[in-house]
C-alpha positions as CSV (number, residue, x, y, z in Angstrom):
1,X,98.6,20.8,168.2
2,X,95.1,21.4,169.5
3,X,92.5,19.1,170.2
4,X,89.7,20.2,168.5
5,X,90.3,22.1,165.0
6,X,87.2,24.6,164.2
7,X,87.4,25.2,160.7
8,X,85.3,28.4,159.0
9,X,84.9,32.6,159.1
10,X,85.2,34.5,161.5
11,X,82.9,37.9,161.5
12,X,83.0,41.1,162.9
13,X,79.5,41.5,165.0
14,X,77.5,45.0,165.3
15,X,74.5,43.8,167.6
16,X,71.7,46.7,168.0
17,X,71.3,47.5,171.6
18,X,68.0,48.9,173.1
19,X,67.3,52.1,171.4
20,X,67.6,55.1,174.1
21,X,65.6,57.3,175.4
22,X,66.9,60.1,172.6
23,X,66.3,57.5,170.0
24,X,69.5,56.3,168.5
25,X,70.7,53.3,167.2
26,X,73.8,52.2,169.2
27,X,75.5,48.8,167.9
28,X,77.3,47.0,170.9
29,X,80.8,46.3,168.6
30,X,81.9,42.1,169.5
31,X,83.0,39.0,167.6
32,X,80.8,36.6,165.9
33,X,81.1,33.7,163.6
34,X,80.0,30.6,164.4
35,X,82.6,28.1,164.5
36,X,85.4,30.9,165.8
37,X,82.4,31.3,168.3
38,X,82.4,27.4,168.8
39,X,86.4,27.4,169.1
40,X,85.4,30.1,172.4
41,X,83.1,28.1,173.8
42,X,85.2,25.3,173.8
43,X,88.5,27.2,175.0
44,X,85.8,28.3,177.6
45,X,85.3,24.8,179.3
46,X,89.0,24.1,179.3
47,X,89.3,22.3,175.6
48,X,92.3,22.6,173.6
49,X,91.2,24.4,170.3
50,X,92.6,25.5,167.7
51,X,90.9,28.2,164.7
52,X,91.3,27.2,161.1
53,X,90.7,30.5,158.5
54,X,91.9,33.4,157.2
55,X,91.2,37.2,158.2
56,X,92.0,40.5,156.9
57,X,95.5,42.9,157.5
58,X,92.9,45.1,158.9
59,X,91.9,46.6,162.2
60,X,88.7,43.4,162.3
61,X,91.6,40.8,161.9
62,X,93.9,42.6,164.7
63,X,90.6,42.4,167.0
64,X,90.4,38.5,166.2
65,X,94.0,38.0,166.7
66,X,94.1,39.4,170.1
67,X,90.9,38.0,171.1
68,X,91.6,34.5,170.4
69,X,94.7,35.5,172.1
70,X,93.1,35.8,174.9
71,X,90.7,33.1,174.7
72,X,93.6,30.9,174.7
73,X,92.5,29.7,170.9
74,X,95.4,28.5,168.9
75,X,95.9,30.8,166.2
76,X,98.9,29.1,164.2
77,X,96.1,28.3,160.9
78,X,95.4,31.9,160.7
79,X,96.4,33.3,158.0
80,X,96.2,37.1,157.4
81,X,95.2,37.7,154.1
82,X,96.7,41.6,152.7
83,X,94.5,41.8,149.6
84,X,91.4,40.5,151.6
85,X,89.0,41.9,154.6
86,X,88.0,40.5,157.7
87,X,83.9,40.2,156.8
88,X,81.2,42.0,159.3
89,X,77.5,41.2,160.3
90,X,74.8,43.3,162.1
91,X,72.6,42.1,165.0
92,X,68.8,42.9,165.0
93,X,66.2,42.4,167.3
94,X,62.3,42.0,167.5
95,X,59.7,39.9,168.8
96,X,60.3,37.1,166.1
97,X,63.8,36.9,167.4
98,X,67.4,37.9,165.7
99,X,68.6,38.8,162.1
100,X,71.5,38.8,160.5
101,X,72.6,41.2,157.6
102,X,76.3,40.1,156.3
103,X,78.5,41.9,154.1
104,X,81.2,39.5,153.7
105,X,81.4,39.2,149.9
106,X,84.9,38.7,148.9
107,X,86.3,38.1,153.0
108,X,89.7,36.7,153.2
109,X,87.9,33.5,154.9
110,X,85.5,33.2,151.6
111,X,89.3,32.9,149.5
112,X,90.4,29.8,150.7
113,X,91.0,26.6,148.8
114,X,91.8,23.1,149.3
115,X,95.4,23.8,148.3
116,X,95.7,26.3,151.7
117,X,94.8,23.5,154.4
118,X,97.0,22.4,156.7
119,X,96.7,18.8,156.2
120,X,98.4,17.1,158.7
121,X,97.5,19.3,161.6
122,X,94.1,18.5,160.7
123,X,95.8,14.9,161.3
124,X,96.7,14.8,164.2
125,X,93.5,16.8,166.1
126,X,90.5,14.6,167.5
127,X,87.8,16.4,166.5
128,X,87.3,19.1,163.3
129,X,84.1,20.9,163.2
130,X,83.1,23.0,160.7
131,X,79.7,24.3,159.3
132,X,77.2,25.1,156.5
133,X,78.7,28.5,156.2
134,X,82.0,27.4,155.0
135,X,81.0,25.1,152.2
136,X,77.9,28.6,151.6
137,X,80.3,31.3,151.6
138,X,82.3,30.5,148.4
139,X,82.9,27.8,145.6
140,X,86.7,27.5,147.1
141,X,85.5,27.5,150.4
142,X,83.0,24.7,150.2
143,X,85.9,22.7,148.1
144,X,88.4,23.2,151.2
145,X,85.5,22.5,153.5
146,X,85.0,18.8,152.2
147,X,89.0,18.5,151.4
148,X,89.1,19.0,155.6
149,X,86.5,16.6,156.3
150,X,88.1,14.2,153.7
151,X,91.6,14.2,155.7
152,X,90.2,14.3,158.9
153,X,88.1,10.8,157.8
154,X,91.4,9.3,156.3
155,X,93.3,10.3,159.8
156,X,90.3,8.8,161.8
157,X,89.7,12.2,163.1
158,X,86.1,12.9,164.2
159,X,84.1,15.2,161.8
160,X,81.2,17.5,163.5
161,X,79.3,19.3,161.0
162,X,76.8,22.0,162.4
163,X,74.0,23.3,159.4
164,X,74.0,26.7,160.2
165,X,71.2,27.1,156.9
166,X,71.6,30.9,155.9
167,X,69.6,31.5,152.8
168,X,70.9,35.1,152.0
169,X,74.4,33.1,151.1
170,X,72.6,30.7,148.6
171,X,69.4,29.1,147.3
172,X,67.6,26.3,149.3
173,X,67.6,23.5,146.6
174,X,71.9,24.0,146.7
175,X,72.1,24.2,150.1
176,X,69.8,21.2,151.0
177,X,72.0,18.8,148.5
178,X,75.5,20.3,150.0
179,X,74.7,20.3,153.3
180,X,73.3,16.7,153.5
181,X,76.1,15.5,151.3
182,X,78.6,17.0,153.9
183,X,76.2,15.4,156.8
184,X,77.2,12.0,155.0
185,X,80.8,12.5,155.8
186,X,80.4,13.5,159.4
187,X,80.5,11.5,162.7
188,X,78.2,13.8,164.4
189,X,75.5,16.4,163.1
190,X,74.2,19.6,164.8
191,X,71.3,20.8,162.9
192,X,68.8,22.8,164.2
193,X,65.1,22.4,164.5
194,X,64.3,25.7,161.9
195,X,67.3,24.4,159.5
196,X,66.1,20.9,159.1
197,X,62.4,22.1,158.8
198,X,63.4,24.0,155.8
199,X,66.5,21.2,154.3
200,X,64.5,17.8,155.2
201,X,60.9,19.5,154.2
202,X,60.0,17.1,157.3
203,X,58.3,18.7,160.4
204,X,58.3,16.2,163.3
205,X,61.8,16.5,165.4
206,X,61.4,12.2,165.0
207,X,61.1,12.4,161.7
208,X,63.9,14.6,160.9
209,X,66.3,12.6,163.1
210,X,65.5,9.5,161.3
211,X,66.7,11.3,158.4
212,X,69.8,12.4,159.3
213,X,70.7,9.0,161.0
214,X,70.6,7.6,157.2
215,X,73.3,10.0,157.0
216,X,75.5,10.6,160.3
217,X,75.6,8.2,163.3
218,X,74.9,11.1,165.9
219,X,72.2,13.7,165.6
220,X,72.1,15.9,167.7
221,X,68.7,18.2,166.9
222,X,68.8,21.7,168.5
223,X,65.7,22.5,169.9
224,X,66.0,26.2,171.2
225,X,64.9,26.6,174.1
226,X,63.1,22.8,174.2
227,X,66.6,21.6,174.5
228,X,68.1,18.8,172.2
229,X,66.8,16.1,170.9
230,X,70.5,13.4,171.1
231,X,69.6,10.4,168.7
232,X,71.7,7.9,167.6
233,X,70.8,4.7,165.5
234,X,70.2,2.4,168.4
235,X,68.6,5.1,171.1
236,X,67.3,8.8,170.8
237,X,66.4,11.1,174.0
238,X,65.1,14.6,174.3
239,X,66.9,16.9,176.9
240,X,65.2,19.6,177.8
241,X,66.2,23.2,177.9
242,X,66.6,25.2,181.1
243,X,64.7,28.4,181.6
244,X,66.1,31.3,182.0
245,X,65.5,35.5,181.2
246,X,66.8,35.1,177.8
247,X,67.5,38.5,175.7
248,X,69.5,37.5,172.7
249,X,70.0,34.2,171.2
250,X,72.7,34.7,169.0
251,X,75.9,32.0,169.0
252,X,73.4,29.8,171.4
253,X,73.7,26.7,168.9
254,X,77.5,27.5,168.7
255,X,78.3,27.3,172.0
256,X,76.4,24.4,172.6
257,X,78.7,22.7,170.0
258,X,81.8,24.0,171.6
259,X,80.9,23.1,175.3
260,X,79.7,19.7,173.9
261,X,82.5,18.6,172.5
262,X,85.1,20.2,175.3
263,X,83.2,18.0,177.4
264,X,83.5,14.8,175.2
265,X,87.0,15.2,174.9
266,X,87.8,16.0,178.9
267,X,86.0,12.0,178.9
268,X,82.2,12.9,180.1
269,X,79.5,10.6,178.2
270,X,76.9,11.7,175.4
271,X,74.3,12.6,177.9
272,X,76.5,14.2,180.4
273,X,78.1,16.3,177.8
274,X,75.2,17.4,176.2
275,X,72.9,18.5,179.7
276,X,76.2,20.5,179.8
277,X,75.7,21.7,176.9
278,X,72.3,22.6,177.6
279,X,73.3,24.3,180.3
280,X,76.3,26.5,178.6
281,X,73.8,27.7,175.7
282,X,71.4,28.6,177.7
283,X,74.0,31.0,180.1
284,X,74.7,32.2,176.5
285,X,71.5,34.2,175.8
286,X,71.4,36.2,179.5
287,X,73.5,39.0,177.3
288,X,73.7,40.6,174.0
289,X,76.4,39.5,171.3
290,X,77.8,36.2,170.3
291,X,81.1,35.9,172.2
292,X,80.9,38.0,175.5
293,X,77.8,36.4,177.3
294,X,79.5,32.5,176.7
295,X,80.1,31.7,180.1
296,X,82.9,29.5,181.8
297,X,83.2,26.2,183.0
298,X,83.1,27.1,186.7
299,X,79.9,29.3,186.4
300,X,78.3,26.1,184.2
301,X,79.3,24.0,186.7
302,X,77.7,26.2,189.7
303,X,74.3,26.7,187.1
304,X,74.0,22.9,187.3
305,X,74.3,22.5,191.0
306,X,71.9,25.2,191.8
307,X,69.2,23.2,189.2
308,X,70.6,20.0,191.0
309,X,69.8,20.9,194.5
């Protein structure tokens, strides 16, 4: 069995593209979702990784299949749900940043329950990460969502829970009390900066991580392009981000996630692994899409000896 166990939904992605000269709107058609897109980044530094979900018998679920496939993601806790679809999200762009529009109502991912998990291969991984939108996406959902982190605890299994805050799934009060409750079960924490703003009410990047640390031993604070802020209860440091021509932000915080935690498991230290990390999110942004600008391990490597010398 894999490693590292990402646990959530996986989402067809329609990203807006710059409108042409003759004025349509072309969507660039990719794979998103954030921890399938954590499970990629991961698979992309060399990790083993396995995805935990369900996805439609449709045409969205064949693309998944053979894209994990490919991406050398463990697909043996997929299952493909008949009566179900594989959910979808568009990509928009302005000078605020990206949006999101979902229509994933109803997805086979949104149908699972406790009763579906695969307990014992979440056993026997070393890390399960999950996120906000699992626990968001239905009341099942969230119930299998905690059931995982609850076996994963019992089996000494580290638990990495990334926010992910999305509003249009459900309202702020709700979100604030289940996402901090699931923080509380977790060895490590990846909010970022705009998520805890609006969960904590808090403002100050300090503040906030002395908050979570009541909750989770590890914090690390996403910072966009500031970097991270990696604070644990006996030390904190902020990392800073690298520059670089960034046109689309979208799966950034995932891939930092994934590339973090391949590198903790291939034995590199917190810092080491996060500057890494650093370094794979920011690679992330130079395209458009979630999945296909995630770069791999040898051109992180050759980022960070070209900053290095």
């Amino acid at each position: 069995m894999p490693d590292m166990i990402c646990m959530g939904e996986p989402l067809v992605e329609y990203n807006l593209q710059p409108v042409g000269a003759d004025g349509r709107r072309l969507y660039l058609e990719g794979h998103g979702g954030d921890t399938s897109n954590a499970a990629i980044a991961a698979a992309r530094q060399g990790a083993s990784v396995g995805y935990l979900s369900a996805i439609g018998a449709d045409p969205g679920g064949d693309g998944f299949m053979a894209l994990w496939a490919a991406e050398g993601v463990d697909t043996a806790l997929v299952c493909r749900d008949a009566d179900a679809y594989t959910g979808m999200y568009f990509v928009t762009h302005d000078e605020r940043g990206h949006h999101f529009t979902n229509h994933r109502k109803g997805s086979a991912a949104s149908r699972i329950k406790p009763a579906d998990l695969p307990l014992e291969a979440i056993a026997r991984a070393r890390v399960l990460h999950l996120s906000g939108i699992t626990l968001a996406i239905s009341e099942t959902s969230c119930d299998a969502g905690f059931a995982a982190m609850e076996a994963a605890r019992q089996a000494g299994v580290t638990v990495s829970f990334d926010t992910n805050l999305r509003l249009k799934l459900w309202p702020l009060r709700r979100a604030a009390a289940t996402i901090h409750a699931a923080i509380a079960q977790a060895d490590i924490c990846f909010p970022s900066l705009d998520d805890a703003r609006a969960l904590t009410g808090l403002d100050a990047p300090d503040a906030i991580a002395d908050r979570y640390l009541a909750l989770c031993p590890l914090v690390m604070l996403k910072l966009g392009a500031e970097g991270v802020l990696v604070a644990t209860r006996e030390s904190r440091t902020t990392l800073p981000g690298f520059r670089v021509a960034a046109v689309d932000a979208t799966g950034a915080g995932d891939t930092f996630a994934g590339a973090f935690h391949a590198r903790r498991l291939a034995g590199d230290g917190l810092m080491e692994a996060a500057r890494y990390a650093n370094a794979a999110a920011a690679l992330s942004t130079l395209g458009y899409g979630a999945v296909a600008p995630m770069p791999r391990a040898t051109q992180v490597r050759e980022f960070l000896a070209a900053q290095a010398s």
